[in-house]
N, C-alpha and C positions, 0 to 999 in steps of 0.2 A: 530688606528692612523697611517700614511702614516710615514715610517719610511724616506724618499726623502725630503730635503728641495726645492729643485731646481726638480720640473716633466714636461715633456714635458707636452704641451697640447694636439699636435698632433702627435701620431706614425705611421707611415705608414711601412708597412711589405712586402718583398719579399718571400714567403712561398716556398723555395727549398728545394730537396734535396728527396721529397717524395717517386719518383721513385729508387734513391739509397739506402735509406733505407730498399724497400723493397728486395731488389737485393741483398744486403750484407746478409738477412735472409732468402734466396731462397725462396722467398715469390714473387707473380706475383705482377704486380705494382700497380695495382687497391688496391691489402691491402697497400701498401704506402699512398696512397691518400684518403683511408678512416681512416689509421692512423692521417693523418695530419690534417683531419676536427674534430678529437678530440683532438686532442693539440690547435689548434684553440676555441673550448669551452673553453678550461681551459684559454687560452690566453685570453680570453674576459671578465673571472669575474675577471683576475687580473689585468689587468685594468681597471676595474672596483673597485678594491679594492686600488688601485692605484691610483686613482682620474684622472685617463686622461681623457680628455674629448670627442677626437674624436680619433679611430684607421681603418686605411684604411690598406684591403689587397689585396693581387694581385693575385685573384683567376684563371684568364683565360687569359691569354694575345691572341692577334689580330694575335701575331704569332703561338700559340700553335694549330691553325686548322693543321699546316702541321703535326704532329703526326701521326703514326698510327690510322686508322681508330677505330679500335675496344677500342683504348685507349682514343681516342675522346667520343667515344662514352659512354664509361662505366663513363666520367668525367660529362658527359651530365646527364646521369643517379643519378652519385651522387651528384651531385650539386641541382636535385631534390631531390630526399629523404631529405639531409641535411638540404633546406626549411622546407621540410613540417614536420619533427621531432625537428628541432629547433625555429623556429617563435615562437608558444608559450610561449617559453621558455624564449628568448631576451625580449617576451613583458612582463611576469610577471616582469623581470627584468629593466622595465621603457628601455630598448637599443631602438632606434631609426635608424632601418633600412635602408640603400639606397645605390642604386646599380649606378655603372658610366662605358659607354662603349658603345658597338656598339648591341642595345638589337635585330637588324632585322635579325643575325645569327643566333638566337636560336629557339629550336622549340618554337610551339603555347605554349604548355601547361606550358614551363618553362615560357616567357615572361607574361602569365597570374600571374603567383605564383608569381613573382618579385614583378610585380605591387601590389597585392593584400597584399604581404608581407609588402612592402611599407607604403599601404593607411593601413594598423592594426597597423601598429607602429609608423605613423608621430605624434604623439603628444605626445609620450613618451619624457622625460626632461633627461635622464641620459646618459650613452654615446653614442656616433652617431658612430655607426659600418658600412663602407663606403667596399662596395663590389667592384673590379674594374676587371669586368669581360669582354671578349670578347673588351680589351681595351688596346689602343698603347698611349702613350704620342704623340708622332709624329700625329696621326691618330686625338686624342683632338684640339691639337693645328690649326691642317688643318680646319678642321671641325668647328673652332671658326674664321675663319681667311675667310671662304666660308658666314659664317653669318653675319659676320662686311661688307665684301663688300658688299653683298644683301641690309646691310641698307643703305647702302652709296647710291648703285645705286637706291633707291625707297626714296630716299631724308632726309630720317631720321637719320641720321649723316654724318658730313661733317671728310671731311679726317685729318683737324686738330684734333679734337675729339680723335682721337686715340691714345691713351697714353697704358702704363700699368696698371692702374685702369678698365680703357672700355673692354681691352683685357682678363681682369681677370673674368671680369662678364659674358663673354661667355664661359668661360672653367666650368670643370668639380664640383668645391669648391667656388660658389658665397657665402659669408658669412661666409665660415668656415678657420679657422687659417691656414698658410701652416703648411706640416709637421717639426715639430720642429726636429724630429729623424725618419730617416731611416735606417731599419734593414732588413738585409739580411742578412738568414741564408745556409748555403749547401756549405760555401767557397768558393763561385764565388766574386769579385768585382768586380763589375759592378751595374748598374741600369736597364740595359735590356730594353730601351723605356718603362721608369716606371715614371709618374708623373715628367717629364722632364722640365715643367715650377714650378712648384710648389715646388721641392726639390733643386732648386738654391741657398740657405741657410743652409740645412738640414742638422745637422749631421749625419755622413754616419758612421755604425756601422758595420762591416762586422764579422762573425763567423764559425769555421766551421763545427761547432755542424748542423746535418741534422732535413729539420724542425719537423718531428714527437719528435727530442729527445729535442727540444725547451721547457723545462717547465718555471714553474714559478723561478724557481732560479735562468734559463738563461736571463729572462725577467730582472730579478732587475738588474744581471750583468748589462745588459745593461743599465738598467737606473739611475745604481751608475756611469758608465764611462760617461753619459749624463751629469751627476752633473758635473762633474771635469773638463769639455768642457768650455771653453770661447767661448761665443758670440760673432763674433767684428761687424761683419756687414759692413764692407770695414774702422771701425776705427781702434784706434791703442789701443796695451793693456791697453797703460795709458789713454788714452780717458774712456775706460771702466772702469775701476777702481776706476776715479773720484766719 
């Protein structure tokens, strides 16, 4: 039984801190980030135990090419393996896989696994785990903004048409809730061009627990300070409280 009255629907995650973690244990950075994609499994059956229904994270950002080469590289590396040893896994799990971002960076063989990841688990019903790799907010937004003009100019929408409903349905989350909670962990506040249209409501939960030590206790943290959050949505307290 979900011990939360009040659970988001959507969490979406800044996964920091990976590289410092391994630094503080004179560990090279590549164990940080294979540490991190195992607190990440455990992050996903307890939201799943959790009952949320979508959780998006922010495996790769548009900016993270400028890195070190070789630390690119090794992230390229594990971001394969972690596919191909975890998809099984999501799918006995009913998780329902999909990835959001710029997929023409990466090589063949990952962009094959994505897709393929994908089409094994589109029909699973339980939480929708949203990958946003090789992906900018800024980079989304342009990108849906090159597509809306494309119809306008081939006649299929006229410029009145363009509301924030129409704008929505070109970005990243057609159908799915925005993020109710935003968490970032590694002690930065900030959003980092992370889901920039979408977390304009979000509560923003900053920590400065680094993400491999992110477990399941820091999760409820979080989503006990979620409960005690007032929504207003531009009202006023007593509007809500009616």
């Amino acid at each position: 039984m979900n011990k939360f009255q009040k659970v988001p629907q959507h969490v979406a995650i800044i996964m920091d801190g990976n590289g410092r973690w391994a630094q503080q244990r004179s560990l090279p950075r590549g164990a940080g980030h294979k540490a991190g994609v195992t607190t990440l499994r455990s992050t996903v059956q307890h939201c799943i135990r959790r009952e949320i229904k979508v959780l998006t994270v922010f495996a790769f950002s548009s900016e993270n090419w400028s890195r070190p080469r070789h630390e690119v590289d090794l992230l390229m590396e594990l971001f394969l393996t972690a596919l191909r040893s975890e998809v099984d896994d999501l799918h006995r799990n009913n998780v329902r896989l999909t990835f959001i971002g710029n997929r023409e960076g990466f090589p063949d063989k990952l962009i094959k696994l994505i897709s393929s990841s994908e089409s094994k688990t589109e029909t699973n019903t339980g939480l929708k785990l949203v990958i946003a790799a090789n992906y900018g907010g800024r980079w989304e937004i342009t990108r849906a903004c090159q597509q809306i003009a494309e119809a306008v100019r081939q006649g299929q929408l006229q410029s009145a048409e363009i509301d924030e409903n129409l704008m929505s349905q070109y970005l990243a989350f057609p159908g799915i809730p925005e993020p109710d909670l935003l968490i970032r962990t590694g002690g930065e506040q900030r959003i980092s061009n992370y889901l920039l249209w979408h977390c304009a409501y979000s509560e923003l939960y900053f920590t400065d627990l680094l993400w491999p030590d992110f477990d399941d206790t820091a999760l409820d943290t979080a989503l006990s300070w979620f409960e005690n959050r007032q929504r207003r949505f531009g009202r006023t307290s007593e509007q809500v409280g009616q």
